[in-house]
C-alpha positions as CSV (number, residue, x, y, z in Angstrom):
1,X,-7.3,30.5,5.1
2,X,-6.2,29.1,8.5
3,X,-3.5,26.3,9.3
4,X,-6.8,23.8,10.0
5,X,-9.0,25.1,6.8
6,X,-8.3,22.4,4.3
7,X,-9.6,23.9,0.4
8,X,-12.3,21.5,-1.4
9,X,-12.5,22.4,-5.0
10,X,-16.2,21.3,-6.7
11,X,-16.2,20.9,-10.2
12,X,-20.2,20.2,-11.3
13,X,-22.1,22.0,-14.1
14,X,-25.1,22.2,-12.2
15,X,-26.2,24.7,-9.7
16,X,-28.1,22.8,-8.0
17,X,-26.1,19.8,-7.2
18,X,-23.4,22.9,-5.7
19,X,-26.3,24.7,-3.3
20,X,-26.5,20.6,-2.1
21,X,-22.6,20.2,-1.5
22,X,-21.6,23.6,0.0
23,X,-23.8,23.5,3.1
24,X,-23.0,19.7,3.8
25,X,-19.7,20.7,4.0
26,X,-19.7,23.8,5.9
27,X,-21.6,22.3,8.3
28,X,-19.4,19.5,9.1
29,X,-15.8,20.9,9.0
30,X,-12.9,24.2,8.4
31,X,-13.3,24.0,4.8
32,X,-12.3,26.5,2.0
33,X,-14.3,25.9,-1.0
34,X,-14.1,26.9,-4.1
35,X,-15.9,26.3,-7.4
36,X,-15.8,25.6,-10.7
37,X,-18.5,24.9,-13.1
38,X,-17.3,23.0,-15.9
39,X,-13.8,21.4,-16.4
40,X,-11.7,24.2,-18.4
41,X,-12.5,26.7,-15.9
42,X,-11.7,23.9,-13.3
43,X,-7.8,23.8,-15.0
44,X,-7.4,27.4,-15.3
45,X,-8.7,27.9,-11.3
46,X,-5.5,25.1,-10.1
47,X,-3.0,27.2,-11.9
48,X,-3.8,29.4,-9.2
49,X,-4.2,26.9,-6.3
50,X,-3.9,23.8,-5.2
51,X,-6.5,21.9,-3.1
52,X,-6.7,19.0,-0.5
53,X,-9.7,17.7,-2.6
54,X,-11.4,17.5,-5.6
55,X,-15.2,17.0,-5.7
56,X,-15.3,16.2,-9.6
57,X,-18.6,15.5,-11.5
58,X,-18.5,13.0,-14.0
59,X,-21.0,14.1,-16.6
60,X,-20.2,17.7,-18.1
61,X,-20.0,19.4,-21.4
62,X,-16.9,20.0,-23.5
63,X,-14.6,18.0,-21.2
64,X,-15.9,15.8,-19.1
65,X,-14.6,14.4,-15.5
66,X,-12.8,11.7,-16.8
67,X,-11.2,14.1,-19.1
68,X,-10.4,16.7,-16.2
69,X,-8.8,14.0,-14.0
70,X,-6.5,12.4,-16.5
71,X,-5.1,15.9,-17.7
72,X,-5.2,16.9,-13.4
73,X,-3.2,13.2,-13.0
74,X,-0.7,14.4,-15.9
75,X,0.2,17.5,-14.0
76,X,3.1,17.1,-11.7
77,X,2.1,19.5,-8.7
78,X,-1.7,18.2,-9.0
79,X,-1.1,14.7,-9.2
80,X,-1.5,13.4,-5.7
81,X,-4.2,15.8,-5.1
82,X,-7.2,12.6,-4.1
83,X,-10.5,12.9,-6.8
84,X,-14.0,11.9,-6.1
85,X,-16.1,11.6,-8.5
86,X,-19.4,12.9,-8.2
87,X,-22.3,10.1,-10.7
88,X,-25.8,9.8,-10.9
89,X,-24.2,6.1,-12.1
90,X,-22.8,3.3,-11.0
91,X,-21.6,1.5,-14.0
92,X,-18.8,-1.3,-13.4
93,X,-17.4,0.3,-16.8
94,X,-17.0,3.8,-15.3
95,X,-15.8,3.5,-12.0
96,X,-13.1,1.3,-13.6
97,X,-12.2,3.9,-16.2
98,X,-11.8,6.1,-13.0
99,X,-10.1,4.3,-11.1
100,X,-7.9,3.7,-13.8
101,X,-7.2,7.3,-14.5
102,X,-6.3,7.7,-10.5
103,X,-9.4,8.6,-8.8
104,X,-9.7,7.7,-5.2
105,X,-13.1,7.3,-5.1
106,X,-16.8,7.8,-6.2
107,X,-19.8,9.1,-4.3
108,X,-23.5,8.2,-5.6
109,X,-26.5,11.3,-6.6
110,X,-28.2,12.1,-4.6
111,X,-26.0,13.0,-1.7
112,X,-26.0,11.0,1.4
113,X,-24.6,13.9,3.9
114,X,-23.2,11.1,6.1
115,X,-21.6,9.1,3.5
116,X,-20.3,12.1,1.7
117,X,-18.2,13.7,5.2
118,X,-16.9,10.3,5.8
119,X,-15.0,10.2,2.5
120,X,-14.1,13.5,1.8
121,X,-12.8,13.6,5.4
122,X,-11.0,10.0,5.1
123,X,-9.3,10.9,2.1
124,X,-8.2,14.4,2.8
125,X,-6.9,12.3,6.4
126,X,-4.9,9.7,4.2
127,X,-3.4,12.5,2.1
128,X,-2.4,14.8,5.1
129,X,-0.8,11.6,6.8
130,X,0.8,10.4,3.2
131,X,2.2,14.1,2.7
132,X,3.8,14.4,6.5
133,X,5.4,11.2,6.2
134,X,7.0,12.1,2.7
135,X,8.2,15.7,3.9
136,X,10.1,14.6,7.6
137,X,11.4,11.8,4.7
138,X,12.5,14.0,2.3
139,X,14.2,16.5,5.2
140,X,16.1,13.7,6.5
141,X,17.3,12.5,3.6
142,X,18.7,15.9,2.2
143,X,19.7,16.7,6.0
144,X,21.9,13.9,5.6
145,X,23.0,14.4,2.5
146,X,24.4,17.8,3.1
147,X,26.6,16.2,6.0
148,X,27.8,13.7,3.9
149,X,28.7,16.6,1.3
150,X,30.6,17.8,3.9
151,X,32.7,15.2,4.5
152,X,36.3,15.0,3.0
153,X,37.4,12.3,0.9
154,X,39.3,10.7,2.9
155,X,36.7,10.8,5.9
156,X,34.6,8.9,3.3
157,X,36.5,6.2,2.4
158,X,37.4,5.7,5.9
159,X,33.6,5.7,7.1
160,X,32.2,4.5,4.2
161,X,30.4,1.4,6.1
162,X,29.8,3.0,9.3
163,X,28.2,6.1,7.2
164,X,25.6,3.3,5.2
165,X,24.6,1.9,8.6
166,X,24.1,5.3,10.4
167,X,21.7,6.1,6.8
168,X,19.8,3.4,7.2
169,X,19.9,3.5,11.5
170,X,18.4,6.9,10.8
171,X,15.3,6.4,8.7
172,X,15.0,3.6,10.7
173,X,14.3,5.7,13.5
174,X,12.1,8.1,11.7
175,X,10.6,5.9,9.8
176,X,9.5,4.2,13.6
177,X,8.4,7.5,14.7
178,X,6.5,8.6,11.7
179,X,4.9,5.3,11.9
180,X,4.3,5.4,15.5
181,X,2.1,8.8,15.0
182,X,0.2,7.3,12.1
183,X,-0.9,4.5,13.4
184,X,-2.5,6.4,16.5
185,X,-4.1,8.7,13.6
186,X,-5.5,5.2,12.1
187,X,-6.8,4.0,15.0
188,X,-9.0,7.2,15.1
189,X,-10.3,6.5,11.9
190,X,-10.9,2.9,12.3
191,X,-12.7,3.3,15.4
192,X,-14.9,5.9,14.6
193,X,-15.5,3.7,11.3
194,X,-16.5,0.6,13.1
195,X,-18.3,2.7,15.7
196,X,-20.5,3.5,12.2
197,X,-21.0,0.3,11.3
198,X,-22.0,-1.1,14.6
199,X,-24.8,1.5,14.8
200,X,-26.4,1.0,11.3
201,X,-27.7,-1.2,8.8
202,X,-27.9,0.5,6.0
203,X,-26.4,-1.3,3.5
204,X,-25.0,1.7,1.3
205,X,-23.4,3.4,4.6
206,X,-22.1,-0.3,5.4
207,X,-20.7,-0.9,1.9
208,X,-18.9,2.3,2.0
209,X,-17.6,2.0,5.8
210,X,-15.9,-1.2,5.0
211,X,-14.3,0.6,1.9
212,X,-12.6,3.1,4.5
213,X,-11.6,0.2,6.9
214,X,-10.1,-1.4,4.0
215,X,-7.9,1.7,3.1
216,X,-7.3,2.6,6.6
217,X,-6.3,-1.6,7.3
218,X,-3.9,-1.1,4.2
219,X,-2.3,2.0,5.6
220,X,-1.9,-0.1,8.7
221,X,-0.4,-2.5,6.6
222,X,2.4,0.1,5.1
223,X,3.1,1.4,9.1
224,X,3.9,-2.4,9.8
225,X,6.1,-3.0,7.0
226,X,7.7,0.7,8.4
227,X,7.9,-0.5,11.8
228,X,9.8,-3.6,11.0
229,X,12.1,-1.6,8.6
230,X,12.8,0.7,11.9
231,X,13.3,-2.7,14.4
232,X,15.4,-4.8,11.3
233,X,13.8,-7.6,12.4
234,X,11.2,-10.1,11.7
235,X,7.7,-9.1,12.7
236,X,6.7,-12.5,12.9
237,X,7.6,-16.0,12.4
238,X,4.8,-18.2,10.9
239,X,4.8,-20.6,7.9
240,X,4.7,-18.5,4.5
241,X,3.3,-20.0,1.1
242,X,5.0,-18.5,-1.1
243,X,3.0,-19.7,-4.1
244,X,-0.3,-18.1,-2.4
245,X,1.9,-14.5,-1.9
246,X,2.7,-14.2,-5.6
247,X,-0.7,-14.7,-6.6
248,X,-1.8,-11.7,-4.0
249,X,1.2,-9.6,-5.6
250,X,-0.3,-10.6,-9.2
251,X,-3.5,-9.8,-8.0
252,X,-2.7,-6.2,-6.9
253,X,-0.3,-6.1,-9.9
254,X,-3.0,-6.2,-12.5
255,X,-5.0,-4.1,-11.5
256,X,-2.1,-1.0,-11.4
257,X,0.5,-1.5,-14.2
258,X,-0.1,-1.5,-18.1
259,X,-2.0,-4.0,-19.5
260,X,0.5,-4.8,-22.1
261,X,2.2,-6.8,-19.7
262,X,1.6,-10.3,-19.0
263,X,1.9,-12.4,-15.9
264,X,2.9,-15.9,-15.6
265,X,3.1,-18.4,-13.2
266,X,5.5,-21.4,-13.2
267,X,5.2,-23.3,-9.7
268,X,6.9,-26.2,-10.2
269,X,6.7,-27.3,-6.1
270,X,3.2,-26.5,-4.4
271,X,4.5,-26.8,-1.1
272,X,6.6,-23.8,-1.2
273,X,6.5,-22.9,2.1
274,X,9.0,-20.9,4.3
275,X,9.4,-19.2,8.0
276,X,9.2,-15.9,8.4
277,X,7.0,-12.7,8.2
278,X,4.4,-12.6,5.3
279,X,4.2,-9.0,5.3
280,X,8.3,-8.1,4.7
281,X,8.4,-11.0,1.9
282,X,5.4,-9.8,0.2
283,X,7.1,-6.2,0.6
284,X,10.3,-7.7,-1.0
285,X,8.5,-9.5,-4.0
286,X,6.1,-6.8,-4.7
287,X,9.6,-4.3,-4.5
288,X,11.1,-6.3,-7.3
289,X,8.0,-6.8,-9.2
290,X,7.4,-3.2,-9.8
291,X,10.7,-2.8,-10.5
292,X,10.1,-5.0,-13.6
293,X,7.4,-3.3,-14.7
294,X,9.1,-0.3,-14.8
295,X,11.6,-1.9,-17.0
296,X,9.1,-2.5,-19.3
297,X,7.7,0.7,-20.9
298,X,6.5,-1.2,-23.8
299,X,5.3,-4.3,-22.9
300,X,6.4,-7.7,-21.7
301,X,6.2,-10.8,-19.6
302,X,6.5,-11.0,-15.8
303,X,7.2,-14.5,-14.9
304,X,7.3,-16.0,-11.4
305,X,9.0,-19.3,-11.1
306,X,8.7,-21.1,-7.5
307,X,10.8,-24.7,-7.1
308,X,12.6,-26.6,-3.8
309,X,16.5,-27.1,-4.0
310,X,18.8,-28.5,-2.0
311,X,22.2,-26.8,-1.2
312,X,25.6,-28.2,-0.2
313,X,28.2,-25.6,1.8
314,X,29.5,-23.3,-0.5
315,X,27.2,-23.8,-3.5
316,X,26.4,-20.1,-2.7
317,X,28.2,-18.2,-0.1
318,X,26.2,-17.1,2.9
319,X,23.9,-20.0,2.7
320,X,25.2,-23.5,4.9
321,X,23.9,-26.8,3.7
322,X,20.0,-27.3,3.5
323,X,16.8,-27.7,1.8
324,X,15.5,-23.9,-0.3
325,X,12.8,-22.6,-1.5
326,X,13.4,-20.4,-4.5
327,X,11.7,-17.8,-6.0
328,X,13.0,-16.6,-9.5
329,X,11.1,-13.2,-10.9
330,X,12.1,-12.8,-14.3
331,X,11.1,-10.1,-17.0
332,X,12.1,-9.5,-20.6
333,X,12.6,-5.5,-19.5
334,X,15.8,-3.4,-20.6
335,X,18.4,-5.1,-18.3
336,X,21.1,-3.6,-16.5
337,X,24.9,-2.9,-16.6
338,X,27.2,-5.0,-14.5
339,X,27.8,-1.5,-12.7
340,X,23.9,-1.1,-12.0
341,X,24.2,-4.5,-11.0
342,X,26.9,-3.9,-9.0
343,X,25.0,-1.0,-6.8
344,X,21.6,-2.1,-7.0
345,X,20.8,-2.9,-3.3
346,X,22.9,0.2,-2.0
347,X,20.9,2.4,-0.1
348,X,19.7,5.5,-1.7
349,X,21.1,4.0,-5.2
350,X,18.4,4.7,-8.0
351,X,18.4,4.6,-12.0
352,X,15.0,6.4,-11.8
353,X,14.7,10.3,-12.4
354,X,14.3,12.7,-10.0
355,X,11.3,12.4,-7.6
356,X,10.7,9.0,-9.5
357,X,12.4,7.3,-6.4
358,X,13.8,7.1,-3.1
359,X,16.7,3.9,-3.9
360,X,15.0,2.2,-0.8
361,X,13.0,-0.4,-2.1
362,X,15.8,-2.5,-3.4
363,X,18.1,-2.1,0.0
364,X,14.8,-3.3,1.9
365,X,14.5,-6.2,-0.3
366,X,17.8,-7.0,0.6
367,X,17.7,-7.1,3.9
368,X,14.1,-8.7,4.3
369,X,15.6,-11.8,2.8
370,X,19.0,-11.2,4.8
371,X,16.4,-11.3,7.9
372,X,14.6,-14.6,6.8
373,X,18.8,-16.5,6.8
374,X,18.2,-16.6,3.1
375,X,20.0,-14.8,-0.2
376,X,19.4,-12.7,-3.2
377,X,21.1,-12.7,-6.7
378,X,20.5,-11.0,-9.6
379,X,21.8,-11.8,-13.2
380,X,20.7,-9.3,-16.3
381,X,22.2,-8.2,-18.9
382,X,21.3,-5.5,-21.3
383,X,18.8,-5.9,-23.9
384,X,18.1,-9.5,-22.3
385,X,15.6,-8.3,-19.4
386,X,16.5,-9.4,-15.5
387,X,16.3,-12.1,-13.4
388,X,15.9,-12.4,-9.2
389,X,16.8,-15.2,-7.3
390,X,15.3,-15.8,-3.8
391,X,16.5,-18.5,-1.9
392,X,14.7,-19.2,2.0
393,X,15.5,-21.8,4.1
394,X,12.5,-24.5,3.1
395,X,9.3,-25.3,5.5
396,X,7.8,-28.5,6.3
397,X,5.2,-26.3,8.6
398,X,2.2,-25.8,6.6
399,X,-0.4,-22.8,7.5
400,X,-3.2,-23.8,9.8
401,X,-6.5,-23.2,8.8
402,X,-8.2,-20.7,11.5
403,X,-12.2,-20.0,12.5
404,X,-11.3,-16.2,11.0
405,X,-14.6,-16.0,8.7
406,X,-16.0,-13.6,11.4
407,X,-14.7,-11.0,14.0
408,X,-16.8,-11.7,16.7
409,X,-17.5,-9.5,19.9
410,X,-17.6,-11.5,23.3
411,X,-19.6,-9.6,25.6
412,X,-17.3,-7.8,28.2
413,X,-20.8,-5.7,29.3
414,X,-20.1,-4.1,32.8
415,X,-16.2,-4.1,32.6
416,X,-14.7,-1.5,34.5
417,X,-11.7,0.3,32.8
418,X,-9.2,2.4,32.9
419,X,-7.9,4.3,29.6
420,X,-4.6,6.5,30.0
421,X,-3.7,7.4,26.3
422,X,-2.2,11.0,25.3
423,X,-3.8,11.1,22.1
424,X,-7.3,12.6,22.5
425,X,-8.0,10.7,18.7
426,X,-7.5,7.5,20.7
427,X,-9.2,8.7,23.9
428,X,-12.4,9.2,22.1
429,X,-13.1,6.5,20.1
430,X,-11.7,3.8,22.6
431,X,-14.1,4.9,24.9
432,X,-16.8,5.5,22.4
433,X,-16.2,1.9,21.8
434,X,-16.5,0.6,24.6
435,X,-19.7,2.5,26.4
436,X,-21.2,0.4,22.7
437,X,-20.0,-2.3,24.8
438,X,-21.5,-1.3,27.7
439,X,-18.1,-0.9,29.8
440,X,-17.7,1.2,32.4
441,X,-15.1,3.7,31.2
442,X,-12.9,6.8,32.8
443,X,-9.8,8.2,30.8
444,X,-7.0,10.1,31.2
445,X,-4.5,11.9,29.0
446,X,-1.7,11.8,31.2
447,X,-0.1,9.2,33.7
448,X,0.5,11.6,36.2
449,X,-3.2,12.1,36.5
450,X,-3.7,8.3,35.4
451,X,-1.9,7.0,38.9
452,X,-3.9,9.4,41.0
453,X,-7.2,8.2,40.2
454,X,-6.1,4.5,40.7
455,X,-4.6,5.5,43.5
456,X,-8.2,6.3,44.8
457,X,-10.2,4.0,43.0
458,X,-7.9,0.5,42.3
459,X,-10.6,-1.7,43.5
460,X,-13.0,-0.5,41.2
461,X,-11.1,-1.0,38.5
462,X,-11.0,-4.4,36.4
463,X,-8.8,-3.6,33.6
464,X,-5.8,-0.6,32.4
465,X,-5.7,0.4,28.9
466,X,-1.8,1.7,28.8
467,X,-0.2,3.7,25.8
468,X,3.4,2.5,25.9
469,X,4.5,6.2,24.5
470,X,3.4,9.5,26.5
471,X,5.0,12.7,27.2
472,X,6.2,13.2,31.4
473,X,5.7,9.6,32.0
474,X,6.3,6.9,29.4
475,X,3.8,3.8,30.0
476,X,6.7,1.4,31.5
477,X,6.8,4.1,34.0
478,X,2.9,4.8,35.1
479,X,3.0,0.9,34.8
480,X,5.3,0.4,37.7
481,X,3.3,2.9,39.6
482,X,0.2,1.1,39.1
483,X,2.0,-2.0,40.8
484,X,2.9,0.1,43.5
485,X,-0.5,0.7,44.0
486,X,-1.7,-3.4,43.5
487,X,0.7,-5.6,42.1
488,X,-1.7,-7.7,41.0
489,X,-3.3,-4.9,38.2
490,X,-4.0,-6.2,35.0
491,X,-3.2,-4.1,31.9
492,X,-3.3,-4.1,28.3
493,X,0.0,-3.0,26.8
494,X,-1.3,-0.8,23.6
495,X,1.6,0.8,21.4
496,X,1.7,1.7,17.5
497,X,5.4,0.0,17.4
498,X,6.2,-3.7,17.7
499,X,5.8,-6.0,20.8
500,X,9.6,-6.8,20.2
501,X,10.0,-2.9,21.2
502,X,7.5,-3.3,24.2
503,X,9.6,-6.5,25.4
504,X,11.0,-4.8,28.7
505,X,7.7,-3.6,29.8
506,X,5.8,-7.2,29.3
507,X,8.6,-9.1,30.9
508,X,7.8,-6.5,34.0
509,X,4.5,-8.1,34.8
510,X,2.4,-6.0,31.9
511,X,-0.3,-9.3,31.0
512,X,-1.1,-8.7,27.4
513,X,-0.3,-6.3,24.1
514,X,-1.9,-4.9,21.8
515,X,-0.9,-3.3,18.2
516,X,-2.2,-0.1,17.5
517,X,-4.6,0.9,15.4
518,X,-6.5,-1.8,16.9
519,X,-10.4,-3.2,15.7
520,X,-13.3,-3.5,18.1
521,X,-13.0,-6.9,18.0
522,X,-9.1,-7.2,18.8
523,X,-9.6,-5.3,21.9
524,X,-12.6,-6.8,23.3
525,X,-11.1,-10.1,22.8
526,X,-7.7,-9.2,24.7
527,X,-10.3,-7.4,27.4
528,X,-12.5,-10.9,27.7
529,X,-9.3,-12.7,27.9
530,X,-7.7,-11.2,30.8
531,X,-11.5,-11.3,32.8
532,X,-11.8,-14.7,32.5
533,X,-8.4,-15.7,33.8
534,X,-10.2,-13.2,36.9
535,X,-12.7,-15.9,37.5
């Protein structure tokens, strides 16, 4: 099997649903398949390998899919593999059960062929992504490790804060780069998803294309909160109610951990509002939230508590004088010792086993809330469960309501534009995209050749899509090319990290940014924008 060949194990007790599946697949993709035809034989076959993807029929004899996946979920080296199941069904009751039980998704009999490739190719995507992000992770961190081994004793002690600052200043850096890549990989798939949805209306196809721009949006999401990891700094500055955050957190917390726990909400001030990003405080709750679940093996009660409080200088220690809000998360878990207590926000510091944890979550918390000018305590004992304390500098800045109900797509028909992006992913469904939009569109992978076209044809060119990151010239460089050219060019900044990181190159004259992956109707917003200040 090649290094492009990804391996598709079906599992389905009937011939003829296989002699459907095998040619869909062959003729859409480098795919090793390989077959089982009930679930025992399915178990014995991954002792022997290990696939990208599991095509898994529901309905079989002697152990049925459900069956298959949970004991395929309870194997370590299997585990992550993603499942979809294959139902002549569509029950509410069974595609809870298996989601419950870790499959990633279900795909209705009879086969649509379109439908079908765009989620076995999504999913083995995501899981490609996921598994390079956790291996340069993982090298890093053991890289590091080994040097730190290396170190004498009194080296340590010596460098001991310059040492936790150069950890986290290094998967800062990664973690920015590794984000960087994905999000040009989910700009791929989100435009060639909205590219399907704007050229059908087939309800089934639509339903399941706004399931993959969901999923790819949330892995968005995850590369943001990365991104501002990386920058250790706020991503942005709005008005955050924190009531309406722990109900998304309790939301999404339902529907993963055990049902024997319960969650309760105590918001004794509605107008809990503070400054700051929503994403890295959502990030910081949700952190310490699952925390508390895992402190609960057996059951318990997850209890949010939200109230306003007014602090004098000194009544905690890095907080000055001024109005709060707090958030208490408490839970009736195991508890901790005062020397887990002690360490508990320490990078790489974990109670968990190993591959149970990477000790981040906690340090991030941390400095989220040291980011937002606020403060975090914890108090637990053992036996007596644990209880977080969140204090942010109150907001009398509520959120404004917004016309967001629909993306609309102002018509930018007959544009002319320039595209200069190294990434052929991004190449091909931005322009793609646009031609939809009836733009006129010529790319390049490469400044260098990027300059010598505009060079030759500047006046017949409206707008330039930049990348900010490309290989012999970097976009801050072609930029000031292109203004060598006509100072007066317009272009659109687009980057997978922060505007904070693209500051230099917008203070230069660059008239607008935009965040990779971006939607159809992001860009053609930023695009209508720039033509009307034209006119």
């Amino acid at each position: 099997m090649s290094e492009n060949e990804k391996r598709i194990l079906i599992v389905d007790d009937t011939p003829t649903n296989i002699r459907v599946l095998v040619p869909i697949l062959m003729d859409h993709g480098k795919f090793q398949i390989n077959i089982a035809n009930n679930g025992l034989d399915a178990l014995k076959l991954l002792e022997k390998i290990v696939p990208d993807l599991i095509l898994l029929d529901v309905m079989m004899p002697d152990l049925d899919g459900f069956e298959t996946c949970k004991r395929i979920k309870n194997t370590s080296h299997l585990k992550d593999i993603p499942i979809i199941f294959l139902t002549a069904k569509n029950e509410t009751e069974d595609l809870a059960r298996g989601f419950e039980l870790g499959a990633a998704d279900f795909v209705s009999k009879p086969f649509n062929s379109v439908e079908l490739i765009a989620r076995v190719k999504t999913h083995i995507e995501l899981k490609t992504n996921r598994d390079l992000l956790k291996t340069r992770l993982e090298k890093l961190v053991h890289e590091r490790t080994l040097q730190l081994e290396n170190e004498t004793s009194e080296k340590l002690k010596l460098k001991d804060q310059l040492m936790q600052s150069q950890k986290m200043e290094a998967i800062g850096q990664l973690a920015g780069g590794v984000a960087h890549d994905f999000n040009n990989q989910l700009g791929g798939i989100i435009g060639s998803a909205e590219l399907i949805r704007y050229n059908t209306e087939n309800e089934k196809i639509l339903k399941y294309t706004n399931m993959i721009l969901n999923a790819a949006q949330s892995s968005a999401n995850l590369t943001k909160q990365l991104l501002a990891f990386a920058r250790k700094g706020k991503e942005t500055n709005i008005p955050v109610d924190l009531n309406k955050a722990i109900k998304q957190i309790s939301q999404l917390l339902q529907r993963s951990m055990d049902k024997k726990i319960k969650i309760v909400h105590n918001f004794e001030e509605m107008n809990a509002f503070t400054l700051g990003d929503p994403s890295q405080l959502e990030n910081a709750m949700l952190n310490i939230s699952i925390n508390a679940s895992h402190a609960m093996p057996e059951g318990g009660t997850l209890t949010y508590r939200t109230y306003l409080k007014e602090l004098e200088d000194n009544d905690i220690s890095q907080l000055s004088r001024g109005t709060y809000a707090v958030v208490e998360i408490n839970d009736t878990g195991t508890g901790m010792t005062q020397e887990v207590r002690e360490r508990i926000f320490e990078p790489f510091f974990t109670t968990k086993g190993k591959d149970k944890g990477t000790g981040l979550g906690l340090s991030a918390t941390y400095g989220a809330i040291q980011q937002h000018s606020g403060a975090i305590l914890v108090d637990s004992e053992i036996g007596e469960g644990t209880k977080f304390t969140l204090y942010l500098p109150a907001s009398s800045e509520k959120i404004q309501n917004s016309a967001n109900t629909v993306d609309s797509i102002p018509d930018i028909k007959g544009c002319r534009l320039l595209l200069i992006d190294d990434e052929e992913i991004i190449l091909t469904t931005a322009k793609e995209i646009l031609l939809q939009l009836e733009c006129k569109v010529q790319t390049f992978d490469n400044g260098v050749d990027g300059i010598e076209y505009f060079k030759d044809n500047h006046s017949e060119i409206d707008i330039v899509i930049l990348d900010k990151i490309m290989p012999e010239m970097n976009g801050h460089e072609v930029f000031k090319e292109l203004k060598k050219i006509d100072p007066k060019v317009d272009v659109i900044l687009a980057s997978g990290y922060s505007e904070e990181q693209a500051q230099e190159i917008l203070n230069d004259g660059v008239k607008t940014f935009i965040r990779k992956p971006y939607t159809i109707s992001l860009l053609s917003k930023e695009i209508a924008k720039l033509l009307s200040q034209k006119d």
